[in-house]
C-alpha positions as a Markdown table, in Angstrom:
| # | Residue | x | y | z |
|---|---|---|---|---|
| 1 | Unk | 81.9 | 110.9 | 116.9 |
| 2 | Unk | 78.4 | 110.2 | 116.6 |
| 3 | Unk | 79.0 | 107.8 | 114.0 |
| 4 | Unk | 81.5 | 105.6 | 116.2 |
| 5 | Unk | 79.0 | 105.9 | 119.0 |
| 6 | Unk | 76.4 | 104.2 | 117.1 |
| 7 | Unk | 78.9 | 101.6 | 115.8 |
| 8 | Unk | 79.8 | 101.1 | 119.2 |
| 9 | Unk | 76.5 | 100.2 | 120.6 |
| 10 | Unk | 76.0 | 97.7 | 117.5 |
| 11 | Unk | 79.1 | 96.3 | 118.6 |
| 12 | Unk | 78.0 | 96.2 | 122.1 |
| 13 | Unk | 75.0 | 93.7 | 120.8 |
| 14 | Unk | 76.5 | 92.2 | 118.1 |
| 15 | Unk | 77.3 | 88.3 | 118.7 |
| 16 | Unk | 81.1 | 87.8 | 119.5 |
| 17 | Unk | 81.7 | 86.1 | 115.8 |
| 18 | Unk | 81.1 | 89.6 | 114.4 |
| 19 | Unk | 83.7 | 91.1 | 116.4 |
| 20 | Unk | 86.0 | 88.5 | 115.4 |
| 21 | Unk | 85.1 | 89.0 | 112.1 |
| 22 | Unk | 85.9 | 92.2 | 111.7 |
| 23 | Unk | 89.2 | 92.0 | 113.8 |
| 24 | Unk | 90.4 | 89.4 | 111.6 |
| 25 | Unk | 89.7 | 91.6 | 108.9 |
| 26 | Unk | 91.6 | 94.8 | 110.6 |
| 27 | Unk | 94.8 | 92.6 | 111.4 |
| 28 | Unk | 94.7 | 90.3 | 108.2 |
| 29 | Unk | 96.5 | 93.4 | 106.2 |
| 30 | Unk | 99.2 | 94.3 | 109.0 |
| 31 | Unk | 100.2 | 90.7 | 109.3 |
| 32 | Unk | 99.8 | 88.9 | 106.4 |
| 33 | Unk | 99.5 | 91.7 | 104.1 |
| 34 | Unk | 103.6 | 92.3 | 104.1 |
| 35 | Unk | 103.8 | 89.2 | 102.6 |
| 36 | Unk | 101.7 | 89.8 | 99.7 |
| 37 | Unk | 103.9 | 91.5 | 97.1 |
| 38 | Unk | 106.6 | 89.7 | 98.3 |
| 39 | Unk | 104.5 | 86.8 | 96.9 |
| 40 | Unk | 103.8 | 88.3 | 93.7 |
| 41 | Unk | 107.2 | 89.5 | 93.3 |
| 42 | Unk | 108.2 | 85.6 | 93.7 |
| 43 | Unk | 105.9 | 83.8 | 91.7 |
| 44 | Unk | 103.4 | 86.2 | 89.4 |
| 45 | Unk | 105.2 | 89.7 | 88.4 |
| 46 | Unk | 108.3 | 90.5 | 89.7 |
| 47 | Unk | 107.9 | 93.9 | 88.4 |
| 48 | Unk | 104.3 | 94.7 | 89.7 |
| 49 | Unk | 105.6 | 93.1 | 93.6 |
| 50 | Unk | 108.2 | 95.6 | 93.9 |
| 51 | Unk | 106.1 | 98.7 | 92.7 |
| 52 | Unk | 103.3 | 97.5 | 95.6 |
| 53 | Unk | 105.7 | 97.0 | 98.3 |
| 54 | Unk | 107.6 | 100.0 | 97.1 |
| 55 | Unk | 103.7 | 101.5 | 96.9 |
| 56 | Unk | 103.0 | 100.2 | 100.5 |
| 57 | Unk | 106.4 | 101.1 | 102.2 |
| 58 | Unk | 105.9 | 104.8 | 100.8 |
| 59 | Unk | 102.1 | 105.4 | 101.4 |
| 60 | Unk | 103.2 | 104.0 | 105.2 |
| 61 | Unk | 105.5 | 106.5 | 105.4 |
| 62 | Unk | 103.7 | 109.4 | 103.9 |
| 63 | Unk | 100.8 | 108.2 | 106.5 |
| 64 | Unk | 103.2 | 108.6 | 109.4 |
| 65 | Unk | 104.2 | 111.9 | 108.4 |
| 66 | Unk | 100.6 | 113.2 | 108.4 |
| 67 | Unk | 99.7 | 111.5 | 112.1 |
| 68 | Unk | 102.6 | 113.0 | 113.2 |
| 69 | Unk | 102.2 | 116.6 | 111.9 |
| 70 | Unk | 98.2 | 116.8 | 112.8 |
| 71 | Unk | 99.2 | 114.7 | 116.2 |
| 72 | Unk | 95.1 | 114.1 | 116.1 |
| 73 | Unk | 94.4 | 112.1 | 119.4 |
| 74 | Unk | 92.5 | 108.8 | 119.0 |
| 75 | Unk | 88.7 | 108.4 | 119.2 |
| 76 | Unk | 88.0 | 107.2 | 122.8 |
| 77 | Unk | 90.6 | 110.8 | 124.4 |
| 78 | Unk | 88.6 | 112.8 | 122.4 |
| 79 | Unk | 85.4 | 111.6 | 123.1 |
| 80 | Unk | 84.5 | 110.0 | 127.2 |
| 81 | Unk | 81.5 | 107.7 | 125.7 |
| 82 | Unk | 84.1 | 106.0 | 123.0 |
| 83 | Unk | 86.2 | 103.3 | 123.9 |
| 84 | Unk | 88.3 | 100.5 | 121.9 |
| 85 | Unk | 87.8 | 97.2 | 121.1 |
| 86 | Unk | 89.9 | 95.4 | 124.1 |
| 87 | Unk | 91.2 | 92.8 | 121.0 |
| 88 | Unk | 92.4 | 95.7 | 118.8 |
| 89 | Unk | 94.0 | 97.9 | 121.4 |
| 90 | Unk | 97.8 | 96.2 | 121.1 |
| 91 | Unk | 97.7 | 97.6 | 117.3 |
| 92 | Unk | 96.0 | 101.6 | 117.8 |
| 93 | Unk | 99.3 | 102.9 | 118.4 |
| 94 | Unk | 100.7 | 106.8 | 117.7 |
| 95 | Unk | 97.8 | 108.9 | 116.8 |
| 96 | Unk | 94.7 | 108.7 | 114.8 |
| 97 | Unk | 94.7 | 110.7 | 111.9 |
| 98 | Unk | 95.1 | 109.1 | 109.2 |
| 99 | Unk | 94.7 | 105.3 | 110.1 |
| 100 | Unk | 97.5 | 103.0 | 109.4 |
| 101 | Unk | 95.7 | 99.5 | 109.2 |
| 102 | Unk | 93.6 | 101.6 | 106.0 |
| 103 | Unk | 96.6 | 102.9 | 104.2 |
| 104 | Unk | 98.2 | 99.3 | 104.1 |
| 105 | Unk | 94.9 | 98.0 | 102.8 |
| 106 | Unk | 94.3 | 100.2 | 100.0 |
| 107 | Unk | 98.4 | 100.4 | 98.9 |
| 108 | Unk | 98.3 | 96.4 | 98.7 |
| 109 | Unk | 94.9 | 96.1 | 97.8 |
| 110 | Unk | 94.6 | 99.0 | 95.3 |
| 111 | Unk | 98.4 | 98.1 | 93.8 |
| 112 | Unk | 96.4 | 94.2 | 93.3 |
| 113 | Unk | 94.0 | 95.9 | 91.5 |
| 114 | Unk | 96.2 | 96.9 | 89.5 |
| 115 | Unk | 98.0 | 94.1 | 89.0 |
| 116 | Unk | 94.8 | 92.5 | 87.9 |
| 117 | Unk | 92.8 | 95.4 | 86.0 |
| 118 | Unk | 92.0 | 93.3 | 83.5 |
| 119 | Unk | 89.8 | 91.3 | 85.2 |
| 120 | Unk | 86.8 | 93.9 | 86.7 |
| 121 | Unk | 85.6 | 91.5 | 89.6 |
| 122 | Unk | 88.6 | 91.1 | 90.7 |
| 123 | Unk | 89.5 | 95.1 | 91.2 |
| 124 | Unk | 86.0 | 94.7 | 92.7 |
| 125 | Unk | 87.0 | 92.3 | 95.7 |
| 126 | Unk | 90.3 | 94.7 | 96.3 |
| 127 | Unk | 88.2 | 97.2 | 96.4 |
| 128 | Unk | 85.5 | 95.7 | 99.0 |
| 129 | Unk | 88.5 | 94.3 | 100.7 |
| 130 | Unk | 89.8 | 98.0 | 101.2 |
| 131 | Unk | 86.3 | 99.4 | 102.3 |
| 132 | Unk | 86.1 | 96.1 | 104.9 |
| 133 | Unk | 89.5 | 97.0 | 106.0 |
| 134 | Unk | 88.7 | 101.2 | 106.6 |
| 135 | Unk | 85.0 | 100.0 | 108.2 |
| 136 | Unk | 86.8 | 97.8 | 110.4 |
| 137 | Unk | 88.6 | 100.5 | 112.2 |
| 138 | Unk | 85.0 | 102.2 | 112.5 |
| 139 | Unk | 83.9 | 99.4 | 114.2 |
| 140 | Unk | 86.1 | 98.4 | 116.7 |
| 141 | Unk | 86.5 | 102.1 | 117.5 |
| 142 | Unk | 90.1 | 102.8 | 116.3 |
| 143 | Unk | 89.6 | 105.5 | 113.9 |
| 144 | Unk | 87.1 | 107.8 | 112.9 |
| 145 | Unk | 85.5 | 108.1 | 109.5 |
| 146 | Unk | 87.8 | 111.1 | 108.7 |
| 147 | Unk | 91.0 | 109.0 | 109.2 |
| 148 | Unk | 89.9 | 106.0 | 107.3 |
| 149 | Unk | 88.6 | 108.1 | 104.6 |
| 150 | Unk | 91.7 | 110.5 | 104.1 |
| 151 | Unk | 94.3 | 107.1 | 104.5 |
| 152 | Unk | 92.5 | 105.9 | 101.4 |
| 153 | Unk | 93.4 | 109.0 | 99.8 |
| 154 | Unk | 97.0 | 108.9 | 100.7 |
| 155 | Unk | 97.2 | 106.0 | 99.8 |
| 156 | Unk | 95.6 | 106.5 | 96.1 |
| 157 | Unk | 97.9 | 109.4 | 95.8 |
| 158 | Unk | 101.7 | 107.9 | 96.7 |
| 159 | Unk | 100.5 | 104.3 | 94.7 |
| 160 | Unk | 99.6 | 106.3 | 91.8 |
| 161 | Unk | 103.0 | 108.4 | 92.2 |
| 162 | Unk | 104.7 | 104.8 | 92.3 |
| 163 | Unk | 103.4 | 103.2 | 88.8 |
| 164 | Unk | 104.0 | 106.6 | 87.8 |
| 165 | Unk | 107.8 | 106.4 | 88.8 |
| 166 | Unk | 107.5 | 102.4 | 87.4 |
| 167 | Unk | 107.0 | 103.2 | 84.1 |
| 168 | Unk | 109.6 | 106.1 | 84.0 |
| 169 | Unk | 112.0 | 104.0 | 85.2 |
| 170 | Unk | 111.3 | 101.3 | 82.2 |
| 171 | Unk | 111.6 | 103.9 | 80.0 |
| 172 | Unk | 114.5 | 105.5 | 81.9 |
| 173 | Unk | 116.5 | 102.3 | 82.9 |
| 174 | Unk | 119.6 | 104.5 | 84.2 |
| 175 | Unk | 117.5 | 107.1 | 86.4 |
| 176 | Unk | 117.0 | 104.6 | 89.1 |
| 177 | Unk | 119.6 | 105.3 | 91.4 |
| 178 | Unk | 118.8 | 109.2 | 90.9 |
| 179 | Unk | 114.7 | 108.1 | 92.5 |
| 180 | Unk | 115.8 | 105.5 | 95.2 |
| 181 | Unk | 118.7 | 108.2 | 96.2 |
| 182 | Unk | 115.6 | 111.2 | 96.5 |
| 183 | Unk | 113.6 | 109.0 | 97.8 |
| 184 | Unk | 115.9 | 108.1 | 100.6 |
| 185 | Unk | 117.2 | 112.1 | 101.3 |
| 186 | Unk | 113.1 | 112.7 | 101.4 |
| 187 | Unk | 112.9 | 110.4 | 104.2 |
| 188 | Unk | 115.7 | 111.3 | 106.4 |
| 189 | Unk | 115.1 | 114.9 | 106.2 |
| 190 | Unk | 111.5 | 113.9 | 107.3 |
| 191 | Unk | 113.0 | 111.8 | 110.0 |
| 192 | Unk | 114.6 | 114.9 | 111.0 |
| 193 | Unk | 112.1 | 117.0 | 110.9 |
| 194 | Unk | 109.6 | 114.2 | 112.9 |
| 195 | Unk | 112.3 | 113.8 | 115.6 |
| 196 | Unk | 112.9 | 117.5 | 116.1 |
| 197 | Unk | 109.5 | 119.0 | 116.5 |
| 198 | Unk | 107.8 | 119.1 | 119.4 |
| 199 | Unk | 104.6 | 116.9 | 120.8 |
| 200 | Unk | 101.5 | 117.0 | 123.1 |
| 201 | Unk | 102.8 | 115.0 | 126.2 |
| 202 | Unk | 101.1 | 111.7 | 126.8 |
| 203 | Unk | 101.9 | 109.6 | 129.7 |
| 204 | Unk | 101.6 | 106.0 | 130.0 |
| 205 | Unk | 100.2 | 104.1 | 133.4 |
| 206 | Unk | 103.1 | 103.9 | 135.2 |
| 207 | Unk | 103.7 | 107.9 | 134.4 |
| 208 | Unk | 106.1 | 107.8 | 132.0 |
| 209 | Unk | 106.3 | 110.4 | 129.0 |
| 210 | Unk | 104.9 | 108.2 | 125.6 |
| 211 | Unk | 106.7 | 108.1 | 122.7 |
| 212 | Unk | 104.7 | 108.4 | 119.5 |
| 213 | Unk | 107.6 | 108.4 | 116.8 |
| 214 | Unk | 108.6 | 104.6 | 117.0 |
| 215 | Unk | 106.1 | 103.7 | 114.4 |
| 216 | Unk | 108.1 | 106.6 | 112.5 |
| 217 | Unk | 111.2 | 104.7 | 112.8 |
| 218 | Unk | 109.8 | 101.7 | 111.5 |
| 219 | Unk | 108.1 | 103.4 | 108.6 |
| 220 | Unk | 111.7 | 105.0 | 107.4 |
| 221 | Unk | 113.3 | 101.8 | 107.4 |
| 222 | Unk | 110.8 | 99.9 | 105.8 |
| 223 | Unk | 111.0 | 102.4 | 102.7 |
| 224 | Unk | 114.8 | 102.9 | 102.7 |
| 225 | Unk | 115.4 | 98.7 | 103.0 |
| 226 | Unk | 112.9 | 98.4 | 99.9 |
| 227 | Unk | 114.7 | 101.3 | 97.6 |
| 228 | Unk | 118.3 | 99.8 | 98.6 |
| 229 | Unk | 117.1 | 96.2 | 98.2 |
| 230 | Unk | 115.8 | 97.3 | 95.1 |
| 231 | Unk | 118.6 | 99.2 | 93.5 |
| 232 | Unk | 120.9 | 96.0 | 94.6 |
| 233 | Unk | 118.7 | 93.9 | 93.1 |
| 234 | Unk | 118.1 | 95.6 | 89.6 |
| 235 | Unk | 122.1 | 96.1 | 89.5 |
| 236 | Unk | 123.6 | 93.1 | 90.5 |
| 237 | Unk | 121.1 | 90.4 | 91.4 |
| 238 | Unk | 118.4 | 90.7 | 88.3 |
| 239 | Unk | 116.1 | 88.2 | 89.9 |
| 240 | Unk | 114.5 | 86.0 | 86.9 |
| 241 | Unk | 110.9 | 85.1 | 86.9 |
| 242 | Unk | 111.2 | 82.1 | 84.2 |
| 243 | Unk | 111.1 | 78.7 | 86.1 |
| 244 | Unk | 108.5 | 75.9 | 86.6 |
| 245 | Unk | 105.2 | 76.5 | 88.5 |
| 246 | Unk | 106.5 | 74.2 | 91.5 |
| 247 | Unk | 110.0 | 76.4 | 92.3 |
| 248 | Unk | 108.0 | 79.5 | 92.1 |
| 249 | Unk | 106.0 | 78.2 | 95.2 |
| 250 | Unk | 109.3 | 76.7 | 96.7 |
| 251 | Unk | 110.9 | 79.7 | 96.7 |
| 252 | Unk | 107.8 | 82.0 | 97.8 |
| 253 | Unk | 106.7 | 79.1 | 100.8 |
| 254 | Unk | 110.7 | 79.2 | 101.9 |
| 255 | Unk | 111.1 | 83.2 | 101.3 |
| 256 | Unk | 107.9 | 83.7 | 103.4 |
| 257 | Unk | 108.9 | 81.4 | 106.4 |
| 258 | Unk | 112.4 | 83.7 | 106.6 |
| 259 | Unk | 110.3 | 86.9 | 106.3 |
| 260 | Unk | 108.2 | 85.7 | 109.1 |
| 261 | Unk | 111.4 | 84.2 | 111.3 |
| 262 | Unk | 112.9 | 87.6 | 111.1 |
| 263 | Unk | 109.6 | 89.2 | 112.4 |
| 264 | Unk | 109.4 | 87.4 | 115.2 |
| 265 | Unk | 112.8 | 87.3 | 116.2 |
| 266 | Unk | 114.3 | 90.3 | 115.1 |
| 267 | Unk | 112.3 | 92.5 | 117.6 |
| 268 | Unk | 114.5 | 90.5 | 120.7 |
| 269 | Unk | 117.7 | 90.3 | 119.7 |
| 270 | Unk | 118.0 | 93.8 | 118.8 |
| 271 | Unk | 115.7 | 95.0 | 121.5 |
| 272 | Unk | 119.5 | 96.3 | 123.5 |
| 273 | Unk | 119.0 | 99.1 | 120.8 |
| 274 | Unk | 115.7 | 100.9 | 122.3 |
| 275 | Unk | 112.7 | 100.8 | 120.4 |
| 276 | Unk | 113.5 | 103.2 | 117.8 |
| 277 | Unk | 116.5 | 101.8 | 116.3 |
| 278 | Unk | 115.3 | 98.2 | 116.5 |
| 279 | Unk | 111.9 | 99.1 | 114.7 |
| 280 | Unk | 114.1 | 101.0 | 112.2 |
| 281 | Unk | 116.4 | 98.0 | 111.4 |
| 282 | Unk | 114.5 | 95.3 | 112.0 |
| 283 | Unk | 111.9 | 96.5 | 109.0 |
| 284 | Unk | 115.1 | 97.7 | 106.9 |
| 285 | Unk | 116.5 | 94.6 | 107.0 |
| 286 | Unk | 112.8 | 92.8 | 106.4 |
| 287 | Unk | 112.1 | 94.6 | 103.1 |
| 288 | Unk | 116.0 | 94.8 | 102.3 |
| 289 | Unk | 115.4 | 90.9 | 102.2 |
C-alpha cells in the first residue's frame, strides 16, 4: 500500500499528458486488444490467432475465478489515503486480486511473443508492453503490485497450457472435440460454483446490494463462444489463409468493423436480459464470430 501511495502522489504532480499516457496504455488492451488475434487469425497465422484468443479467453476466465474466490477488495477500501484515477474508475470493476487489464496484456502480448520468437526485439516490445500494461494499474491506483504480479503469472500458466493443448491437437487431429467439450464442462461447473457461493456484501450509492459476478458471466461466454466457434470452424468451415495481401486486409478491416458493431450494440438490445445473461451472450456470440 505504500508502494501505490507513493505512486499516487507522483501522479498527483505529474503533468496531465502522463496520466493520459498511462490510461491509454491501461485501456489500449481491453479495447483494442480483442481485436488482435482476431487480426492475426485473418491475415498472418490462422493457427497462432486462435491459440491467443483461445489463450486470452481462458487466462480471463481463470483470472475471474481467482478474484472471485480471494474476493480481495480494491486498493482505495482497503486503504483511506488510496483513491483511483477518476478516468480509470468505469473499468475497476469486481475485485482486485488478480487484475484483469494485466492478464489480457500478458495472454495477447505474451501469445505475440510467441508468434514472433524468432525475432528477439520483438518478444522484447511484448514484453515491455506487458510490464507498461501491469505498471499502469499501479499508477492510476487500480491494483496493487501483488495483483498485477500474480495476473502475469496466470496468465503465463493457462497460455503455456494452450500451445501446449495446440500442438497436441496437431498431432491429435480427432481429440479436439474431447478438449473444447472439457473445456466447456470446466467452465460451467465453475459458473456454478461462482454463482453458488457466498460474497462480502457491497452496496452501491443508491443502497443497493452490488453484484460482482457479471464480469464472470462475460468471461464464461467469451471462452465457450471461442471453443464452439472453433470446433465449427475446424469441422465444417476450415478457413484458408492462402489469398493476396489486399483480401487479407479486406477481410480483417471488414471482420473488425462487425466485431466492433456487435460491441457496441449488442449490450442494448439484449440489455431486457439483466446484466448477467447479456454479458454472457453478447461475448459468446463476439468470439463465436
Amino acid at each position: 500500500m505504500d508502494y501505490l501511495y507513493i505512486l499516487q502522489c507522483l501522479r498527483e504532480n505529474a503533468p496531465s499528458f502522463v496520466n493520459y499516457l498511462f490510461l491509454f496504455i491501461s485501456e489500449f488492451i481491453m479495447i483494442g486488444g480483442f481485436l488482435i488475434p482476431l487480426i492475426v487469425y485473418w491475415c498472418m497465422d490462422k493457427s497462432y490467432g486462435m491459440t491467443i484468443l483461445l489463450g486470452y479467453a481462458s487466462s480471463n476466465f481463470v483470472n475471474q475465478f481467482i478474484k472471485n474466490t480471494a474476493c480481495v477488495y480494491r486498493p482505495w477500501k482497503r486503504d483511506p489515503r488510496l483513491y483511483i484515477y477518476e478516468g480509470a474508475k468505469s473499468t475497476a470493476t469486481g475485485y482486485s486480486f488478480p487484475s484483469g487489464h494485466t492478464t489480457a496484456a500478458a495472454s495477447i502480448y505474451g501469445g505475440l511473443a510467441a508468434y514472433g520468437k524468432k525475432r528477439k526485439w520483438f518478444v522484447i516490445l511484448m514484453a515491455i508492453c506487458t510490464l507498461l500494461t501491469a505498471f499502469s494499474r499501479n499508477w492510476l491506483g487500480a491494483h496493487t503490485l501483488s495483483d498485477v504480479i500474480v495476473a502475469i503469472i496466470n496468465s503465463c500458466i493457462i497460455l503455456s497450457i494452450t500451445f501446449a493443448l495446440k500442438y497436441f491437437i496437431q498431432a491429435n487431429p480427432h481429440r479436439d472435440i474431447l478438449i473444447a467439450g472439457l473445456g466447456i464442462i470446466i467452465v460451467i461447473l465453475s459458473m456454478f460454483y461462482l454463482v453458488f457461493k457466498s460474497y462480502p456484501v457491497e452496496y452501491n450509492n443508491d443502497g443497493s446490494v452490488y453484484d460482482m459476478i457479471t464480469d464472470c458471466y462475460t468471461a464464461s461466454g467469451l471462452l465457450i463462444g471461442g471453443l464452439i466457434g472453433w470446433i465449427i470452424e475446424r469441422r465444417f468451415i476450415k478457413f484458408q489463409m492462402e489469398t493476396s495481401i489486399g483480401k487479407k486486409i479486406f477481410r480483417a478491416v471488414i471482420g473488425a468493423i462487425v466485431i466492433l458493431c456487435m460491441h457496441i450494440s449488442l449490450s442494448d438490445i439484449l440489455a431486457f436480459m439483466g446484466d448477467h445473461w447479456a454479458h454472457a451472450i453478447k461475448y459468446f456470440l463476439m468470439a463465436f464470430v
